[in-house]
C-alpha positions in Angstrom: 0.0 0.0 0.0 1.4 3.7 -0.6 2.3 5.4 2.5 1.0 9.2 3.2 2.8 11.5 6.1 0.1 13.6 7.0 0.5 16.8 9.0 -3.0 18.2 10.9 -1.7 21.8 11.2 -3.9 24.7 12.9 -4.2 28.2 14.6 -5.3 27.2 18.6 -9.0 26.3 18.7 -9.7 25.8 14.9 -10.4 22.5 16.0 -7.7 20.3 14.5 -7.8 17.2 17.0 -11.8 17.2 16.7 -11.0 16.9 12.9 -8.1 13.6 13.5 -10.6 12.2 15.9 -13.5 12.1 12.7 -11.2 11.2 10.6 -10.1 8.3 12.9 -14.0 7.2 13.6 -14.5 7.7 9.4 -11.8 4.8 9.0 -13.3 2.6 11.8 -10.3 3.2 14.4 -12.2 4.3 17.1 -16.0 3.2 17.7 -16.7 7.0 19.6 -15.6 10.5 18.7 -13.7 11.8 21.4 -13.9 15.5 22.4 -11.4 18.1 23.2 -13.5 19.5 26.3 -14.2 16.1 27.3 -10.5 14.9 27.4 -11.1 11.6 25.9 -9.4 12.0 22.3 -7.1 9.9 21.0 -3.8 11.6 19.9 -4.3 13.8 23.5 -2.0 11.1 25.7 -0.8 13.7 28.3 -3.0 14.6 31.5 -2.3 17.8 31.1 -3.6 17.7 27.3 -6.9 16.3 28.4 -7.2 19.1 31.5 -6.5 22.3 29.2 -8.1 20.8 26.1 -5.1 21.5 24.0 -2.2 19.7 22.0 1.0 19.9 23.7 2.8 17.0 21.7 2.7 15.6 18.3 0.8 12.3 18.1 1.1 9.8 15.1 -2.0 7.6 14.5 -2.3 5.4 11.5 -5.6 4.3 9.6 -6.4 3.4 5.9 -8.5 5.1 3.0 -8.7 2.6 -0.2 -5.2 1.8 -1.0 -3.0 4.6 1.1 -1.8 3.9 4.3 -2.0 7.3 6.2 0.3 8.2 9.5 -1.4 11.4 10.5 0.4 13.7 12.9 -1.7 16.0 15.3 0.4 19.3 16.3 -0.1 21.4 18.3 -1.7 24.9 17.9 -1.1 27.1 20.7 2.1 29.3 19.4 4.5 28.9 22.8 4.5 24.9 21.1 5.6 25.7 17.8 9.1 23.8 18.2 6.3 20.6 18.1 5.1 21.8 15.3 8.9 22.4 13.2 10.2 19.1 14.0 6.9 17.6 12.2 7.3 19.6 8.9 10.7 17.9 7.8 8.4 14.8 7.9 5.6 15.4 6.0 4.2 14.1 2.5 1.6 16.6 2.7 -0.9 18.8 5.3 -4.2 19.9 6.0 -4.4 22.9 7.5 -7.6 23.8 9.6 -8.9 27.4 9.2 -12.5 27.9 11.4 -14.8 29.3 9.8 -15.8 31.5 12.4 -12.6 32.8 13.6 -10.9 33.1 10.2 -7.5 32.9 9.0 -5.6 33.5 12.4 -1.9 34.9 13.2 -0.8 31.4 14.0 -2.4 30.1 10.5 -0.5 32.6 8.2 2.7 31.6 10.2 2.0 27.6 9.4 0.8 28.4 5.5 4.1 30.3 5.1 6.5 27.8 5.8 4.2 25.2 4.1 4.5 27.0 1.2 8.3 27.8 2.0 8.9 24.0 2.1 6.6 23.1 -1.0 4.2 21.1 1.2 1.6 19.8 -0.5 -1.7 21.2 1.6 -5.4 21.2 1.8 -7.2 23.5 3.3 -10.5 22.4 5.7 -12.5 25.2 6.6 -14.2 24.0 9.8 -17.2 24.8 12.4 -19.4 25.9 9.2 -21.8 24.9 11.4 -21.6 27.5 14.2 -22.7 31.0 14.5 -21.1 33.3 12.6 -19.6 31.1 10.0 -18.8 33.0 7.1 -18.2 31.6 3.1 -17.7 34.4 0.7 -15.9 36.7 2.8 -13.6 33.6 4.6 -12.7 32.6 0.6 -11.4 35.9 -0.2 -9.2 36.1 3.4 -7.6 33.0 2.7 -6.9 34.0 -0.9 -5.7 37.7 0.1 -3.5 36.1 3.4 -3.0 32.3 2.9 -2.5 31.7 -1.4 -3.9 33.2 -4.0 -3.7 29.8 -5.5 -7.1 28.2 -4.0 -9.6 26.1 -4.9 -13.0 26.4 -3.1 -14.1 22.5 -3.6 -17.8 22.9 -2.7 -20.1 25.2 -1.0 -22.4 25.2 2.4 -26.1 24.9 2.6 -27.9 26.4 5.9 -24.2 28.1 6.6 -23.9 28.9 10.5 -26.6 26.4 11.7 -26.5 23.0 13.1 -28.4 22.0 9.7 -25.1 23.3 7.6 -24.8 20.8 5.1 -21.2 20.9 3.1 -21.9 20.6 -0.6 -19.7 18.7 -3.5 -18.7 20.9 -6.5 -19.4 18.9 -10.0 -19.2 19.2 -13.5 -22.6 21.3 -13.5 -21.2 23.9 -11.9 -19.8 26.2 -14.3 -17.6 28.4 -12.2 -15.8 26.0 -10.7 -14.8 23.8 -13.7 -13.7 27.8 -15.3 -11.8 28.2 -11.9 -10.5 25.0 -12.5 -9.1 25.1 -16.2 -7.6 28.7 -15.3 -4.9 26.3 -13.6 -3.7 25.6 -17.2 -3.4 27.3 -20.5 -3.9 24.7 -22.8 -6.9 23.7 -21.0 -8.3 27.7 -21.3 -7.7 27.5 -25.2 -9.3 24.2 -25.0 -12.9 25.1 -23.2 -13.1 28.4 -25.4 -12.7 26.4 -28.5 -15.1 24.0 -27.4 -18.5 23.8 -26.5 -17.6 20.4 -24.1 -16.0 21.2 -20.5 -12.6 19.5 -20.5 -13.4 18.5 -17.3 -11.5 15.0 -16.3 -8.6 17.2 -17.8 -9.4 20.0 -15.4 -9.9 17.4 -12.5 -6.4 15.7 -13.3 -4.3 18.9 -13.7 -5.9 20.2 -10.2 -4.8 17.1 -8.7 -1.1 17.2 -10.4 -0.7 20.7 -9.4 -1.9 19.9 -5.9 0.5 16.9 -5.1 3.1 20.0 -6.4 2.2 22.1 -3.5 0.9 25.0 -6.0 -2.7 24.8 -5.6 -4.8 24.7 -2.6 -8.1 22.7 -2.8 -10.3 24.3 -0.1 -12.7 22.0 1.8 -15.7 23.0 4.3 -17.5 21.7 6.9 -17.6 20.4 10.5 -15.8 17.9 12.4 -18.6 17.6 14.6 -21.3 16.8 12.4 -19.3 15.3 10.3 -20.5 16.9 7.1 -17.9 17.1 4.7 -15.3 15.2 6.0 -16.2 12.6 3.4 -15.1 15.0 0.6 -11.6 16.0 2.4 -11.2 12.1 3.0 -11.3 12.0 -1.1 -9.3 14.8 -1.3 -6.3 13.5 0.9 -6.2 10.6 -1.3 -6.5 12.6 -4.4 -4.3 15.9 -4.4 -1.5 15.0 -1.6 1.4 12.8 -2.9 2.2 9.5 -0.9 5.9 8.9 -0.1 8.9 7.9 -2.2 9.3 4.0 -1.9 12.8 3.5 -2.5 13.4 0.6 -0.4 16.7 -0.1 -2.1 18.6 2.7 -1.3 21.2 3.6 1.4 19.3 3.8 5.0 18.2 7.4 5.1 15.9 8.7 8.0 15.4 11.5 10.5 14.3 11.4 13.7 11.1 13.8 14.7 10.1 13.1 18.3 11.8 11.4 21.5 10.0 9.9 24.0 11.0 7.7 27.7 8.8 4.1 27.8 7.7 3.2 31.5 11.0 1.6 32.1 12.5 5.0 30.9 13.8 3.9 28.2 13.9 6.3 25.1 12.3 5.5 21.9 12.6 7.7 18.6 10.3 8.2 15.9 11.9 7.9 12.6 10.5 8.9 9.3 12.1 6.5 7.0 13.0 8.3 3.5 14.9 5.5 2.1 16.1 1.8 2.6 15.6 -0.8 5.0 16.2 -0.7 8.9 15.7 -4.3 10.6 15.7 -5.0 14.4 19.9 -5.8 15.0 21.0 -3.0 12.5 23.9 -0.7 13.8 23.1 2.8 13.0 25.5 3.9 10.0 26.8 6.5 11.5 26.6 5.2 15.6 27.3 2.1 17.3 23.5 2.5 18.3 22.3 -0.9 17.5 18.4 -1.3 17.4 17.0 -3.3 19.6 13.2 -3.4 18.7 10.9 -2.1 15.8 7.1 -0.8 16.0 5.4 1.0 12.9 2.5 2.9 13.0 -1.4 0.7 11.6 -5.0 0.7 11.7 -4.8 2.9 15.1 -1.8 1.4 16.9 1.6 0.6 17.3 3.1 -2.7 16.2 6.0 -4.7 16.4 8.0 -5.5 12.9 11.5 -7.0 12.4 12.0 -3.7 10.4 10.7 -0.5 8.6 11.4 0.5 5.1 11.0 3.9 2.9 8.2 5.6 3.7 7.0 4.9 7.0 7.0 5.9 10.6 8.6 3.6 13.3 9.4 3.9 16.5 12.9 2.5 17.4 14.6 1.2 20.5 18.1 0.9 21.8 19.1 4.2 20.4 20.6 5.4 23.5 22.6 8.1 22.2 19.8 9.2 19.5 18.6 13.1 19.9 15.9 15.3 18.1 16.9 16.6 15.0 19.3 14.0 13.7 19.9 12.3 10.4 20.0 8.4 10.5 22.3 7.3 7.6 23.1 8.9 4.4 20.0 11.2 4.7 21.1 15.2 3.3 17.9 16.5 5.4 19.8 17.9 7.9 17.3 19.4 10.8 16.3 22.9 9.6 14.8 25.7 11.5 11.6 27.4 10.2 10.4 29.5 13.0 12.0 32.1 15.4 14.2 30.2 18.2 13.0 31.3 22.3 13.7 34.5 22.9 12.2 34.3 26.6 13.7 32.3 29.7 12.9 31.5 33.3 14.7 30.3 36.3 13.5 27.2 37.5 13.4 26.7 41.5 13.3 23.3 43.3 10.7 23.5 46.3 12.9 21.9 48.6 17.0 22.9 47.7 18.5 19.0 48.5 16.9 18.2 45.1 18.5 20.5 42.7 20.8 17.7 41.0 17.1 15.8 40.9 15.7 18.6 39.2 18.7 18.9 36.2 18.1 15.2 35.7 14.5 15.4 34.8 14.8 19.0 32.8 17.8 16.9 30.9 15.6 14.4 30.1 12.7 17.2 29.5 15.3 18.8 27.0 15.3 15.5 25.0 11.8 15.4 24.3 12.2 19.1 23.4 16.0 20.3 22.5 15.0 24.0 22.4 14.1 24.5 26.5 17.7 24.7 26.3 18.3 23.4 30.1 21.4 25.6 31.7 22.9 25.7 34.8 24.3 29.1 36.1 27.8 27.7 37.9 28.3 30.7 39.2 24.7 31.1 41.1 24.0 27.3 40.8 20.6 28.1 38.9 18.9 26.8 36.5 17.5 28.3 33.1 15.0 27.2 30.5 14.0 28.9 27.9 10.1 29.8 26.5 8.2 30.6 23.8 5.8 31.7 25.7 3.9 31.2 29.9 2.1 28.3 28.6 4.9 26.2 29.0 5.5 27.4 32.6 2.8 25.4 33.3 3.5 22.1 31.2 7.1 21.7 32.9 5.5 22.5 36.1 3.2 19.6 35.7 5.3 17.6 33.8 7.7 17.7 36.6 5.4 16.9 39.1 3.2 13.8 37.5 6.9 12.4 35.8 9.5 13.0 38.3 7.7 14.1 42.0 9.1 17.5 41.7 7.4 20.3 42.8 9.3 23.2 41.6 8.2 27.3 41.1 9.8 30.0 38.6 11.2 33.3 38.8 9.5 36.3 36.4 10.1 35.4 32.9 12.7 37.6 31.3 14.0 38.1 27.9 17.2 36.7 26.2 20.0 38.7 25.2 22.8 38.2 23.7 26.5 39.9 24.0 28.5 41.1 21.0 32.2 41.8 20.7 33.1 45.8 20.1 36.5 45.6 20.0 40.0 43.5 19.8 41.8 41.9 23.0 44.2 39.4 23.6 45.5 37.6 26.6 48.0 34.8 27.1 49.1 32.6 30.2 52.7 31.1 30.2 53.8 27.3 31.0 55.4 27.2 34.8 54.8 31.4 34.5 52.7 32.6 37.9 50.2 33.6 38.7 49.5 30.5 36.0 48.1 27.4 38.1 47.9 25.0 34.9 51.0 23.3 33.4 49.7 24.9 29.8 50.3 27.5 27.8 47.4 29.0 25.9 46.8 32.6 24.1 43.8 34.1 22.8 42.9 36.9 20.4 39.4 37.9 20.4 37.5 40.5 17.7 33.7 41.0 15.8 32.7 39.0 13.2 30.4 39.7 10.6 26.4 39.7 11.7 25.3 35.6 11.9 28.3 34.9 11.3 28.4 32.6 14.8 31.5 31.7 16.5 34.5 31.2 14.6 37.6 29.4 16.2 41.0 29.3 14.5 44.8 28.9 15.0 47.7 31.2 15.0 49.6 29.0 15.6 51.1 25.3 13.9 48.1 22.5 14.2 51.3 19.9 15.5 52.9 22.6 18.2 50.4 19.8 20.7 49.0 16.7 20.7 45.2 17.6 19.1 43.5 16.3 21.9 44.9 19.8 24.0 44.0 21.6 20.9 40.7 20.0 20.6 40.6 20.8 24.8 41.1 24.5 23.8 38.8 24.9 21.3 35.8 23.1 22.6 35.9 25.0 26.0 36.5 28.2 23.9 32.8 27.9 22.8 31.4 26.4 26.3 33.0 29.4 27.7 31.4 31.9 25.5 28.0 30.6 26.5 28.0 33.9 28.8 30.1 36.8 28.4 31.1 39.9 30.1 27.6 40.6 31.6 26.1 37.0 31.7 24.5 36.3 27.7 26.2 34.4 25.3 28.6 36.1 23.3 27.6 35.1 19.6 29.2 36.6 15.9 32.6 36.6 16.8 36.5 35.2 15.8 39.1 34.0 18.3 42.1 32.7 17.5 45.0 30.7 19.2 48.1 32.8 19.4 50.3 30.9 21.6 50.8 27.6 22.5 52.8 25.1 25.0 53.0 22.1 27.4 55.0 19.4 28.9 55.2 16.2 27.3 54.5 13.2 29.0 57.0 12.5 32.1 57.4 9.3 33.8 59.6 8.1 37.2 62.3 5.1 36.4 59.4 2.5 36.9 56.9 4.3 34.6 54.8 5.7 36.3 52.8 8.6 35.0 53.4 11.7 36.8 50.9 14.3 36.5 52.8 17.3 38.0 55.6 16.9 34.8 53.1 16.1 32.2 50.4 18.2 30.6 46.9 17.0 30.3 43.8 18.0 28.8 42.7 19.1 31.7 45.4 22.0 32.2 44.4 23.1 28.9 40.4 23.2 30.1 41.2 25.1 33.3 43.3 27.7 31.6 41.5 28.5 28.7 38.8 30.2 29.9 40.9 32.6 32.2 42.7 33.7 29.1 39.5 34.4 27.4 37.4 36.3 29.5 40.8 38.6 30.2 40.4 39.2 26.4 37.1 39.1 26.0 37.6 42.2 28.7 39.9 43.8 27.0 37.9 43.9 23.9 34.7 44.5 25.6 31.2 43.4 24.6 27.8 45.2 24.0 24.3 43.9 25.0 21.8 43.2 22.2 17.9 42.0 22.7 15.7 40.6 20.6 13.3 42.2 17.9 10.6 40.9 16.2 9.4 42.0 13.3 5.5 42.5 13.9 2.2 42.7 11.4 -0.8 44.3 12.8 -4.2 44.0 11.5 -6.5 46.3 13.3 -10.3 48.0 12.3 -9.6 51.4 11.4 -11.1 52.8 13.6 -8.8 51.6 16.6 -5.7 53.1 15.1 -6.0 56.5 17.3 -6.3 53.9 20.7 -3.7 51.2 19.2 -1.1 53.9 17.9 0.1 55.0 22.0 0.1 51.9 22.9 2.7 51.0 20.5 4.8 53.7 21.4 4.9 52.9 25.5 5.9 49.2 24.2 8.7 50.7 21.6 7.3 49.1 18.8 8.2 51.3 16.0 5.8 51.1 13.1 7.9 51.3 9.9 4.7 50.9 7.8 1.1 52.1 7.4 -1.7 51.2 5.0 -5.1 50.5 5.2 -7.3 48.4 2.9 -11.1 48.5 3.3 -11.9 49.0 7.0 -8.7 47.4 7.9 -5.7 49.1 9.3 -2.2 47.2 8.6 0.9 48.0 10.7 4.4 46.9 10.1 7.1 47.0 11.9 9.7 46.5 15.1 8.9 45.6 18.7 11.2 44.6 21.4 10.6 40.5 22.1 10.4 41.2 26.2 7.4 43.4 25.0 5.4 41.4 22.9 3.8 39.8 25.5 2.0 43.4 26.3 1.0 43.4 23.4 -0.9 40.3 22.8 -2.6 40.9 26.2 -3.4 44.8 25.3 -4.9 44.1 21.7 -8.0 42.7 22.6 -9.3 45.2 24.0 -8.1 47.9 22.0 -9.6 46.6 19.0 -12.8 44.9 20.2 -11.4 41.5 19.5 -10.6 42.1 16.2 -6.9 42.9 16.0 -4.9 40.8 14.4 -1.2 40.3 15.6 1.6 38.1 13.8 5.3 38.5 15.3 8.4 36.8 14.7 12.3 37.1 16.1 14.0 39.0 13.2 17.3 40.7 14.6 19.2 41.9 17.7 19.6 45.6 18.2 21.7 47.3 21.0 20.5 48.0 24.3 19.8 51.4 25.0 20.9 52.6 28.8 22.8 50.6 31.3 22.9 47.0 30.3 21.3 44.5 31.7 23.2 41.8 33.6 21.9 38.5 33.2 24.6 37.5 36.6 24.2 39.4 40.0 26.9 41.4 40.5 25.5 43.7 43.2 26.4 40.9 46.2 30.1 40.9 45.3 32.8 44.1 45.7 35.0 42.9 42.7 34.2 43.6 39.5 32.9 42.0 36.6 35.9 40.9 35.0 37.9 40.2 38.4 35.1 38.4 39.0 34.3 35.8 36.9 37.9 35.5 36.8 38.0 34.4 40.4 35.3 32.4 40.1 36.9 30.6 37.3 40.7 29.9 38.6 38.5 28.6 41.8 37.1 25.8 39.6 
């Protein structure tokens, strides 16, 4: 059977897991529809899903239409979860993406249709809730061909629109204006239906599907996934205009790994999407010693075990022990890509009771592999711990994850925003071999100067590659970039060059018996101790600058709100760069600080009635204006900054 990878994809609310669980019940996996408020739906595992009503974690159920084989993943909706939602798209045949019909094309759903078009996704569109109050048709058709695509489809229309009578009805071949929409996808087929009295339309049909599978039409679907009505269409439609997977079973073992998950013996499993070849239970990874232990693959509504998965499919894997989010299994070139913003918030998390701070890193760690971008840190020189956030949502979900998984009971400090440091200037430093005040039998020297903008860290030598053994070099240049992690006032110091000016050590010394004697010899060690203390004395001597986040921001707000919205703005420093309005609709553009965009989401709906209309996404760093902010507490020490960390760091 042909396999189809399909994403669920939606704005919070639009009701995307009340559409998987009819689509589930349609393909006789589950004998009652489960509902969101109720907490009884099937791809909602977690206890906290079923109490909020919300999608926190991708879920992969698998069920059948005709000959396809469908693994459909439900994402989650609510923005601070978006890092759910990236590590799904590099997975995906194809997606349906769930606009309600009341609500309309949200901030969230522009955001997902972007990158879906970005990534040429093949997507649907399913226009749900026809059935509530307020529903709209004509008016929703031209939003999501003025802010999704212009390149839509409307596949049918909706009788008693906005009642619990709606009833979703089928475009045909009678229906003139859709068989013209549909041979405007072609030329030849335009000539052909103005030359002709007959309506090309099996030509029509086929190009809109070939076009579809392309990702450069949208069909547009409507209905409700609580009545049901016209679900049986999109059903069709998956089938019809999204492209199943590549087969090629013969290749090189090529995969990519998705999701991470703990069993109840806390063991991890991975979920790979298979893009080519054959893995079988006993297989060494190619590129590990990670040998897998035990196979299931996603059918007909559960997990089962296979000796092994080929091209195509979804398995979950075990004995990958060193296996992480994001990585490529064989000779796969889909490296992990990022399509949305990274965090740009963090929060220090506080164990109730202190003896159980090494307790509390442990389960964050494993926390961090189910979801790489909380980006667990601990503060050596305060002993806390960091996480970062999308968002306050998420506050909550570690709280309770931490305290139904691991018996942790744990509070946070005020969320604040990250910064980052960049270099200003050009310093060097140096520490000599058996030189004091030098504790470490190594001699290491460090330039330090800007780089270009996103240019990241860049680490060379100055000096000959065989002056040491490479594992001191290797020592030097690894704790180079550990080091950098925070800078002269706490962030990490990004968009830089360093480079190793000098170099030494003692060779290996031994007594007449041979016995290793570690105050003649060098180790890697001396090389890890001293190379930060040379670095931060240049990174002082340079000097660094402290840079915050800014998104850039679209706002969508009636006209006539403007004169309330408009000082707002200016209080949060969001600088509007540019104005237009189109119809009743005012359209803002611009910067805003990230710590502020919080204040502004809370702010707009009352402004504008409920109407506004806010989309935001981490576009730059600009400098700090005033004093800048420390992410480290310096106020309970007498030394300075630089003396400092310096003691703290010849302490260790």
């Amino acid at each position: 059977m042909a396999v189809l990878n399909l994403g669920i994809l939606a704005h919070v609310d639009a009701g995307k897991t009340s559409l998987t669980e009819r689509l589930l019940h349609a393909a006789g996996i589950i004998d009652e529809i489960g509902r969101v408020d109720d907490g009884n739906t099937q791809t909602d595992s977690m206890a906290l899903e079923r109490r909020r009503g919300i999608t926190i974690k991708s879920a992969v159920v698998s069920f059948s239409i005709g000959d396809h084989t469908v693994n459909l993943i439900d994402t989650p909706g609510h923005p601070d979860f978006i890092a759910e939602v990236e590590r799904v798209l590099g997975v995906l045949d194809g997606a349906v993406l769930v606009v309600s019909a009341v609500e309309g094309v949200q901030a969230q759903t522009r955001i997902l249709m972007r990158v879906l078009r970005r990534l040429r996704i093949p997507t649907i569109v399913f226009v749900n809730k026809v059935d509530r109050g307020g529903a709209r048709y004509d008016g929703l058709v031209a939003d999501i061909a003025a802010k999704l695509s212009p390149s839509i489809v409307p596949m049918g229309s909706v009788a008693a629109l906005g009642t619990r009578a709606a009833r979703a009805v089928p475009f045909g071949v009678e229906d003139v204006e859709f068989v013209e929409r549909l041979v405007e996808l072609d030329d030849e087929l335009t000539a052909a239906y103005l030359s002709s009295s007959d309506i090309p339309y099996e030509r029509a049909w086929s190009t809109l599907a070939e076009r579809s599978r392309r990702g450069l039409v949208h069909p547009v679907f409507f209905g409700s996934a609580i009545t049901g009505t016209g679900v049986s269409a999109l059903i069709e439609g998956i089938t019809s205009f999204l492209p199943a997977a590549p087969e090629d079973v013969d290749a090189p073992v090529s995969g990519a790994v998705f999701k991470v998950e703990r069993g109840p013996a806390g063991e991890k499993i991975a979920y790979v999407r298979m893009h080519a070849g054959r893995l079988r239970v006993r297989d060494r990874l190619p590129d590990g010693d990670d040998k897998v232990t035990a196979i299931a693959v996603f059918a007909e509504g559960a997990s089962v075990s296979q000796p092994a998965v080929a091209a195509g499919s979804i398995a979950r894997l075990w004995g990958l022990n060193s296996i992480r989010i994001g990585d490529v299994i064989g000779s796969s070139t889909r490296a992990a890509e990022h399509y949305f913003s990274p965090p740009t918030l963090e929060t220090v998390v506080l164990p109730a009771r202190s003896g159980e701070r090494g307790t509390l890193r442990a389960a964050l760690d494993q926390l961090a592999e189910q979801d790489p971008l909380i980006d667990v840190r601990q503060d050596e020189i305060r002993r806390e711990i960091t996480v970062s956030l999308y968002g306050e949502v998420q506050k909550e979900v570690i709280q309770a994850t931490l305290a139904e998984e691991f018996g942790l009971d744990v509070s946070f400090r005020e969320t604040t925003t990250i910064n980052i440091e960049r270099v200003v200037g050009t310093g060097a430093a140096f520490e000599i071999i058996d030189v004091p005040p030098n504790p470490f039998l190594a001699t290491v020297g460090l330039r330090i100067e800007p780089g270009p903008v996103n240019s990241g860290v860049r680490y060379r030598l100055g000096v000959e590659l065989g002056s040491m053994p490479y594992s001191f070099m290797k020592a030097v240049e690894d704790t180079v970039r550990e080091t950098l992690s925070q800078g002269l006032h706490g962030w990490q110091v990004i968009d830089c060059v360093i480079t190793m000016t000098h170099s030494g050590y003692y060779p290996r010394q031994s007594h007449m018996h041979a016995t290793f004697d570690k105050s003649m010899s060098s180790t890697a060690s001396d090389f890890r101790g001293l190379t930060p203390l040379v670095l931060m004395s240049a990174l002082a001597e340079a000097g660094t600058r402290v840079h915050e986040p800014i998104h850039r921001y679209q706002l969508e707000i009636p006209a006539e709100s403007f004169a309330a919205v408009l000082p707002v703005l200016v209080r949060l420093r969001a600088a509007p760069l540019t104005s237009s309005i189109t119809g009743g609709t005012h359209v803002l553009a611009g910067d805003i600080p990230a710590a502020e965009v919080h204040g502004l989401e809370r702010r707009l709906p009352s402004l504008t009635s409920g109407e506004g209309v806010l989309e935001s996404a981490f576009d730059h760093y600009r400098p700090v204006d005033g004093p800048a902010p420390d992410r480290v507490r310096w106020d309970h020490n007498p030394l300075n900054r630089k003396e400092y960390l310096l003691h703290v760091l010849r302490r260790v």
